[in-house]
C-alpha positions as CSV (number, residue, x, y, z in Angstrom):
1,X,29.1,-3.7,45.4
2,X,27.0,-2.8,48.4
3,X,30.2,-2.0,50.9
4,X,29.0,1.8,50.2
5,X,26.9,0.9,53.4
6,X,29.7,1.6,55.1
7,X,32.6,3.3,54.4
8,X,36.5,2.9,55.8
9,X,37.2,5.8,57.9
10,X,40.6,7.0,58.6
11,X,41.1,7.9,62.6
12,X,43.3,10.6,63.3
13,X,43.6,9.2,66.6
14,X,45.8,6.4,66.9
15,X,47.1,4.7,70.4
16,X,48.8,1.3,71.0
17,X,48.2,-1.5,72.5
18,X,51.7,-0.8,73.8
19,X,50.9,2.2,75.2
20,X,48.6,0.2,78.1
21,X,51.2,-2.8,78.6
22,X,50.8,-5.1,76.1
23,X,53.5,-7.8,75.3
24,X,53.3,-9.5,72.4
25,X,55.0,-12.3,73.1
26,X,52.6,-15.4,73.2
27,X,52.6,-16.0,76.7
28,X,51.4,-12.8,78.4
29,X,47.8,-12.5,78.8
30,X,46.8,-8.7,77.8
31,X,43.4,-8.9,79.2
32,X,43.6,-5.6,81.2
33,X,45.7,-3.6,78.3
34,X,43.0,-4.6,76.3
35,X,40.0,-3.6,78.3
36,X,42.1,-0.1,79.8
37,X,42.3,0.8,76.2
38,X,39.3,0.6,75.0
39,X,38.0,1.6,78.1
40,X,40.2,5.1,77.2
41,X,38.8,4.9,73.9
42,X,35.0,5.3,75.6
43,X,35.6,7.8,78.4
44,X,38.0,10.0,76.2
45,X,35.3,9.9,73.4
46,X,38.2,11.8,70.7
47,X,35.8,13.4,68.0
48,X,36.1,11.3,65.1
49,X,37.0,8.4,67.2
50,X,40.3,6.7,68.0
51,X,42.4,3.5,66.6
52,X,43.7,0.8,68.4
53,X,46.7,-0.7,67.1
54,X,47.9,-4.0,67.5
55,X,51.4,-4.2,66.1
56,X,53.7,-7.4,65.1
57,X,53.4,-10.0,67.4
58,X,51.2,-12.9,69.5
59,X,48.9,-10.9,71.7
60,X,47.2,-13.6,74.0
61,X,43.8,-12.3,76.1
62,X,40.3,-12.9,77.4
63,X,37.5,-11.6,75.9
64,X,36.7,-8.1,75.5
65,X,34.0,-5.6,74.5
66,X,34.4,-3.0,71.8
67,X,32.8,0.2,72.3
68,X,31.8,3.5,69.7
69,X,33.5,5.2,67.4
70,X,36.8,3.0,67.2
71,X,39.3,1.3,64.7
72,X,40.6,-1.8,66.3
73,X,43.7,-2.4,63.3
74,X,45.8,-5.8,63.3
75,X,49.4,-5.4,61.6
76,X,50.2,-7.6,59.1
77,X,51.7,-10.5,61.2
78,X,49.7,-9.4,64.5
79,X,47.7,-12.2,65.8
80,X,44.9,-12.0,68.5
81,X,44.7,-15.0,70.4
82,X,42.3,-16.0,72.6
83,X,43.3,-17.7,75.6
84,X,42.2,-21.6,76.5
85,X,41.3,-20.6,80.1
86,X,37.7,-21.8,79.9
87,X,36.8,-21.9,83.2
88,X,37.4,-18.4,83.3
89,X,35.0,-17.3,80.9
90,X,32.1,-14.7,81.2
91,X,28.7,-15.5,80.8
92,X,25.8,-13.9,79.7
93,X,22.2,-14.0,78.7
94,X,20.9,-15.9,76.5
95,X,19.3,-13.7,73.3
96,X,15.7,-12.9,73.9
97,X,15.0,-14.2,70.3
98,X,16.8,-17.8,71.0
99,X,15.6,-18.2,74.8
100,X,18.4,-20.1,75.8
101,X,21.9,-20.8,74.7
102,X,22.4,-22.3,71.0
103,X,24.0,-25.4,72.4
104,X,22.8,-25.6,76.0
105,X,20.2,-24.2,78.3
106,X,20.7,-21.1,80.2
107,X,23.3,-18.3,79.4
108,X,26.0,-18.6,77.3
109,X,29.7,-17.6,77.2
110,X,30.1,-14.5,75.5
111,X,32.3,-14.1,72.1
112,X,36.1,-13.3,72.4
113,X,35.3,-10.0,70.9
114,X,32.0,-8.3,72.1
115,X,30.1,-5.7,71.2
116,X,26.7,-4.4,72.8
117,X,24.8,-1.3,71.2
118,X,27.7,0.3,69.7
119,X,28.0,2.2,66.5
120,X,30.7,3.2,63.9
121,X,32.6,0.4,64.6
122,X,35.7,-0.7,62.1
123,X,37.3,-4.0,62.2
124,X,40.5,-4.2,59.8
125,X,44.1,-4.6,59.2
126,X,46.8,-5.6,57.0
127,X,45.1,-9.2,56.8
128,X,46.1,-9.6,60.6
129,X,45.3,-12.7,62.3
130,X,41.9,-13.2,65.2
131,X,42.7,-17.1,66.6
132,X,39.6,-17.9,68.6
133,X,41.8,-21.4,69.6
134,X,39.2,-23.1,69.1
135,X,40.1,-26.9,69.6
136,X,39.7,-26.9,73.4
137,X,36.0,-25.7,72.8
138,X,35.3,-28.2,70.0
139,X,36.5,-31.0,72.1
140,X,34.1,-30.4,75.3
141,X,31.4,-30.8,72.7
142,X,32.4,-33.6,71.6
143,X,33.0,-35.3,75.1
144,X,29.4,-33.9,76.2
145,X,31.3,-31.7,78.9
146,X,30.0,-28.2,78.0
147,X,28.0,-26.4,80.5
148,X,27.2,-23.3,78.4
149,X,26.6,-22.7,74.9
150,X,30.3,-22.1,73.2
151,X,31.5,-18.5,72.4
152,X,31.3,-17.3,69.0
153,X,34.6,-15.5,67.9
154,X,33.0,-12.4,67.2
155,X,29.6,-11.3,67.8
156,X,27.8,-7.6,67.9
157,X,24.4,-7.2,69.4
158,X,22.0,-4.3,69.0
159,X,24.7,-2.4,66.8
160,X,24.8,-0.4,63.7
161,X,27.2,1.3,61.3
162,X,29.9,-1.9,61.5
163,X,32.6,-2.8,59.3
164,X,34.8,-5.7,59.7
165,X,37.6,-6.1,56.7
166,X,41.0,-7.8,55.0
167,X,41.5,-9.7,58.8
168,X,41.8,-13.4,58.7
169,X,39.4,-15.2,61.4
170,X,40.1,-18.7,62.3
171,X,39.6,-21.0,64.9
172,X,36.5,-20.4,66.1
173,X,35.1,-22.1,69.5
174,X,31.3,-21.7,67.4
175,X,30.2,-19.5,64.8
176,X,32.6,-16.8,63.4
177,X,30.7,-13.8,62.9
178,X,27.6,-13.7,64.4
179,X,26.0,-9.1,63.7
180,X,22.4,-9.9,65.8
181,X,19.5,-7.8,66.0
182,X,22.1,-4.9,63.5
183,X,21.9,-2.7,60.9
184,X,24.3,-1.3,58.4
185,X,27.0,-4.1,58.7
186,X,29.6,-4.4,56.0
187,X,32.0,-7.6,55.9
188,X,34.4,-8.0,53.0
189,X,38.1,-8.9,52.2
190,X,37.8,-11.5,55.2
191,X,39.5,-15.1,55.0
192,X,37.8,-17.5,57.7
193,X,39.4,-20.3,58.6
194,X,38.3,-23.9,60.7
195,X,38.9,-27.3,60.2
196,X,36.3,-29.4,58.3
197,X,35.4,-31.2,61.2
198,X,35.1,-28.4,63.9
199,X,32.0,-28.4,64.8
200,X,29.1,-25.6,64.4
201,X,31.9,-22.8,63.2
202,X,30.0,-21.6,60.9
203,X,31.6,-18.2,58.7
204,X,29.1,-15.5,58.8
205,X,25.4,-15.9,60.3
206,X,23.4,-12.2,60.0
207,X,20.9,-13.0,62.5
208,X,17.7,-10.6,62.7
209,X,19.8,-7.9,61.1
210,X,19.2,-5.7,58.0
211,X,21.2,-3.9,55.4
212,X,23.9,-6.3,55.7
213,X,27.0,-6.9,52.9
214,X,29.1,-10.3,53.0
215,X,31.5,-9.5,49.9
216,X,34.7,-11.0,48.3
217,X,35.9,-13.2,51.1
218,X,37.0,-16.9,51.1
219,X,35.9,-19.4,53.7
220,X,36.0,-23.0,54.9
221,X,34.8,-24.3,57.8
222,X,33.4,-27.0,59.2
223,X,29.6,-25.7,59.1
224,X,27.4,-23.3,56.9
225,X,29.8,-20.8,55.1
226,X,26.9,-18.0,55.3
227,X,23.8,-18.7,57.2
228,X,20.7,-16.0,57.4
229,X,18.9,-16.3,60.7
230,X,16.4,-14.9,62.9
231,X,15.6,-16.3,66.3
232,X,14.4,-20.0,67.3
233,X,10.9,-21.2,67.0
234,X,8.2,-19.9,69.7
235,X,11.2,-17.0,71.1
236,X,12.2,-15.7,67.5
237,X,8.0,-15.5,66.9
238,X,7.6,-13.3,70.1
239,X,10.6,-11.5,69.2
240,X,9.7,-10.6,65.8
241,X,12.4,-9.0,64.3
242,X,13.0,-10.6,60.7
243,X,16.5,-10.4,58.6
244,X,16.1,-8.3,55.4
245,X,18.3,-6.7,52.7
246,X,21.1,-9.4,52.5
247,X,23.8,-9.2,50.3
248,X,26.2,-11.7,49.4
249,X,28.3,-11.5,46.7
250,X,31.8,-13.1,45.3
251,X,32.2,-15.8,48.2
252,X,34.4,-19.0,47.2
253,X,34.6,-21.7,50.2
254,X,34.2,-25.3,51.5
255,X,32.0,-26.9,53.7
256,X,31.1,-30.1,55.0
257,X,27.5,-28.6,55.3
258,X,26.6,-25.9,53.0
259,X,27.8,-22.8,50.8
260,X,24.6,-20.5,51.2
261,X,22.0,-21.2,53.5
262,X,18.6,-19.6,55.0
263,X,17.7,-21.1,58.5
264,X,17.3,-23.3,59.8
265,X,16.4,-20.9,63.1
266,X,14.3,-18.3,60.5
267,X,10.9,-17.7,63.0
268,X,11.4,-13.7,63.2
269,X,11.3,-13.9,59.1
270,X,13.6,-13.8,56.2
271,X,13.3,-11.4,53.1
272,X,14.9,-10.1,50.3
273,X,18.5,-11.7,50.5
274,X,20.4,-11.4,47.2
275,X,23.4,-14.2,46.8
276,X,25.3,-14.2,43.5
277,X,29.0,-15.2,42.0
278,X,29.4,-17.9,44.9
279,X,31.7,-21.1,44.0
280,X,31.1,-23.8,46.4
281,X,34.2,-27.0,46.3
282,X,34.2,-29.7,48.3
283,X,31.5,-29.6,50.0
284,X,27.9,-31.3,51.4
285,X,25.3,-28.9,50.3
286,X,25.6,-26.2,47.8
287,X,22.1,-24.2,48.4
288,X,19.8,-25.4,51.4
289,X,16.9,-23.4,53.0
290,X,16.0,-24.7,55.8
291,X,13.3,-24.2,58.5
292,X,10.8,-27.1,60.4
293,X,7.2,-27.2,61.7
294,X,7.6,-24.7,65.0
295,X,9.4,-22.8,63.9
296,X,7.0,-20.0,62.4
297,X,8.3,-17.4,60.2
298,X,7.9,-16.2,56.9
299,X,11.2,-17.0,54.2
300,X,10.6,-15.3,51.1
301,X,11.9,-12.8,48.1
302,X,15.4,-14.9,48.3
303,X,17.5,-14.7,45.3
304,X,20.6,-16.8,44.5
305,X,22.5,-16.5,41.2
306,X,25.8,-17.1,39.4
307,X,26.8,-20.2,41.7
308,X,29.3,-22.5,40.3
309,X,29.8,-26.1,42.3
310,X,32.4,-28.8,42.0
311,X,32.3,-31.7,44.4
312,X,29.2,-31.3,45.8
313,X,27.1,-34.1,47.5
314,X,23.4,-32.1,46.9
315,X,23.1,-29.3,44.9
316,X,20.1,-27.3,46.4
317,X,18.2,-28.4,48.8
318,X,15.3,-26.6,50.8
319,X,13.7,-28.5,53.4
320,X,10.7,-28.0,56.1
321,X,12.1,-30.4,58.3
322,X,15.2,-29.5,59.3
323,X,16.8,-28.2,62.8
324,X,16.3,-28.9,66.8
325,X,13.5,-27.3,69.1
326,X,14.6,-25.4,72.0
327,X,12.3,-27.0,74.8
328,X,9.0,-28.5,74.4
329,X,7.1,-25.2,74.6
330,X,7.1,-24.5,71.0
331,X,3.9,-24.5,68.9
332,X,3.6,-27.5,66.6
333,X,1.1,-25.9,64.5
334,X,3.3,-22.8,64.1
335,X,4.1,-23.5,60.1
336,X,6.7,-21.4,58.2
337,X,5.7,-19.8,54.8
338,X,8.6,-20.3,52.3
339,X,7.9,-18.4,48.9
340,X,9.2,-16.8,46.2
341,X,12.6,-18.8,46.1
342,X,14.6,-18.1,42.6
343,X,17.8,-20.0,42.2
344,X,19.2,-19.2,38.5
345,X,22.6,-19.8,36.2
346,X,23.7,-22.6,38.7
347,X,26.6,-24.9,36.9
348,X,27.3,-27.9,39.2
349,X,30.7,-30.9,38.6
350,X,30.6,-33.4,40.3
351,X,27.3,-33.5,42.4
352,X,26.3,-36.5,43.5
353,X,22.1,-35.6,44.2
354,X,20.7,-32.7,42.3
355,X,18.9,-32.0,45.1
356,X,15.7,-32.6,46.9
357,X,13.1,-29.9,47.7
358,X,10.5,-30.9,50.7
359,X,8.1,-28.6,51.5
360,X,5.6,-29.0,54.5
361,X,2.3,-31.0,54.0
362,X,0.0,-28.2,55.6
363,X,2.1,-25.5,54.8
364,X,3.7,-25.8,51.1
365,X,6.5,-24.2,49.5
366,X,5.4,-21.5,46.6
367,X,6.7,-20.3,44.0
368,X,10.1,-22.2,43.5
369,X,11.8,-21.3,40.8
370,X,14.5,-22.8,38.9
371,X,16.4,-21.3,35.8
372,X,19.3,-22.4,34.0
373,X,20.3,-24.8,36.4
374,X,22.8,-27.3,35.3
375,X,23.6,-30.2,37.6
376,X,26.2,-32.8,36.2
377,X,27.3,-36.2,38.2
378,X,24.9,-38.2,39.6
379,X,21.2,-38.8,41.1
380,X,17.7,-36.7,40.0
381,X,15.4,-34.2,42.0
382,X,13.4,-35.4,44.8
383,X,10.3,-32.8,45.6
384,X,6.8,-32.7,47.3
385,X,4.7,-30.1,48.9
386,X,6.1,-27.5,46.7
387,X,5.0,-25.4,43.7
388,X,6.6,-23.6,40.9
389,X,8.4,-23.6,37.9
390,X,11.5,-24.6,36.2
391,X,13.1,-23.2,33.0
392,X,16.5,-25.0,31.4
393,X,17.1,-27.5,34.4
394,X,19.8,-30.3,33.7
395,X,18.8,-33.3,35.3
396,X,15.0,-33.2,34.2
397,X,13.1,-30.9,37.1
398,X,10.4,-32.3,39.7
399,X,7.2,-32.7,38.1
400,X,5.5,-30.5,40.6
401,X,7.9,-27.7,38.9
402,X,6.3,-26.4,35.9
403,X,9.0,-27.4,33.8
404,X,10.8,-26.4,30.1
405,X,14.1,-27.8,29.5
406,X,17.0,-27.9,26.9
């Protein structure tokens, strides 16, 4: 396990939602109790922090901020709902490393919960309940109405010494959990929750961050279930601040898009991410890394093992031609380096394609390596621009992998 990172603390301090007006009744929005609380939690500044409780009930608000040194704590059936007041919303700035918003140009609205250069921050419960209520956002994508990128449900920015546990997240308006430019963040026991078609929601996305642990959690969505990221072509270059020291371990999930992935916005650089005991069900694409010509960046040291797949349409794919630009000013000769990919004791049911690995003519992928990789159901490798080596691959590996097989 690598939740040692961070460890559960247990608050002496504990106030109530309650205690600032809160109704948990479904209908009573609890913006202010929410913000005077946590706003009490900042200025009172109790040594060894406070709680926040959120008892039984429906507790309907507007986005919020966290702040330092606090326990926000859902009760077993406590749900946090977020209201469908969209024209309401805050906005903010877009992040330095993306340029823009994800989505849209300009700002973006910010997540339902917030956090902003904060530290020893813990997110947990009695597998309480975060709703982003997502469906009104999902549907102004789909009409073409959005003016701003979509909230994620939960996002922290420039924060370290995070843990977020045994909470169930569902419903986002865009991605669930979105720890950018942080270190030390520890998420584990977590059950996250979106239709199959709801678009972009993807589970957890560590985003220029390092030291970061994604342990034991279940999730299905309707986009990657983890994605490692770090800032968007000729923005995440200037910004330069790559994601390292990724662990993810014990994750089950579905996905109409895929179970582990790498990119495909990866121009600060990814390294060292370690992935193993993952099952991936009903899903598009079991492995993919994923970056495209602009987008810069160097992906290597990445490590996935243990994966077992059933129903799966590809079964690893890694691709240098994947993923929008944000405006025209990116650098088309700004190539990614991918290298040093190891994907090992793989056992796939049901998977339609292998998979297909596509490197970059002028840049290609090194050192690929494939080890006991089993693949049962349907259609061989497809591969060029790549380089490495393959040891005990069911169906027969790429030629441009140096290949034994049993």
């Amino acid at each position: 396990t690598c939740s040692g990172t961070v460890r559960m603390k247990n608050r002496r301090n504990v106030i109530s939602i309650t205690d600032f007006g809160g109704v948990g009744d479904g209908r009573t929005l609890n913006t202010k109790a929410f913000r005077a609380a946590i706003y009490w939690i900042q200025h009172l500044n109790r040594k060894g922090g406070t709680l926040l409780y959120i008892p039984n009930g429906v507790w309907l608000t507007e986005s919020f901020n966290l702040t330092s040194h606090m326990t926000l704590f859902l009760a077993k059936d406590a749900v946090l709902k977020a209201t469908q007041d969209t024209d309401n919303w805050p906005l903010i700035s877009p992040l330095p490393s993306y340029g823009r918003g994800r989505e849209r140009p300009g700002g973006r609205y910010i997540s339902f919960i917030h956090g902003d250069g904060i530290r020893d921050v813990i997110i947990t419960g009695e597998n309480g309940t975060i709703d982003g209520q997502g469906d009104v956002w999902w549907n102004m994508w789909r009409q073409g109405t959005l003016k701003f990128t979509r909230p994620n449900l939960l996002e922290l920015v420039n924060s370290k010494d995070i843990l977020i546990s045994n909470v169930i997240l569902k419903n986002s308006p865009f991605w669930n959990i979105h720890p950018v430019y942080c270190s030390n963040v520890v998420m584990r026991f977590l059950t996250i929750l979106a239709p199959y078609d709801s678009p972009n929601t993807d589970g957890i996305d560590p985003d220029s961050s390092s030291d970061v642990c994604i342990e034991d959690s279940y999730i299905a969505t309707g986009d990657d279930l983890v994605a490692v990221k770090s800032g968007w072509d000729e923005y995440g270059i200037a910004f330069g601040r790559p994601s390292f020291g990724i662990t993810i371990r014990r994750i089950t999930g579905s996905t109409p898009f895929a179970g582990i992935a790498i990119g495909s916005e990866a121009s600060g650089g990814v390294e060292n991410v370690y992935a193993e005991h993952i099952n991936i069900l009903n899903s598009g694409i079991g492995i993919h890394i994923k970056t495209n010509t602009g987008r810069g960046g160097t992906i290597k040291n990445i490590t996935v093992s243990d994966v077992y797949m059933d129903k799966v349409r590809k079964g690893i794919k890694i691709s240098g031609n994947v993923g929008d630009h944000p405006d025209n000013g990116y650098n088309p000769n700004a190539l990614p380096i991918v290298d040093g990919i190891t994907i090992k004791d793989v056992w796939g049911m049901n998977v339609e394609q292998a998979g297909s690995m596509q490197g970059i003519k002028n840049s290609p992928f090194t050192r690929i390596c494939l080890s006991n990789v089993k693949l049962f159901g349907g259609m061989m490798w497809q591969c060029g621009d790549i380089s490495g080596a393959a040891l005990q691959v069911k169906p027969s590996p790429c030629s441009e992998l140096i290949s034994s097989h049993a």
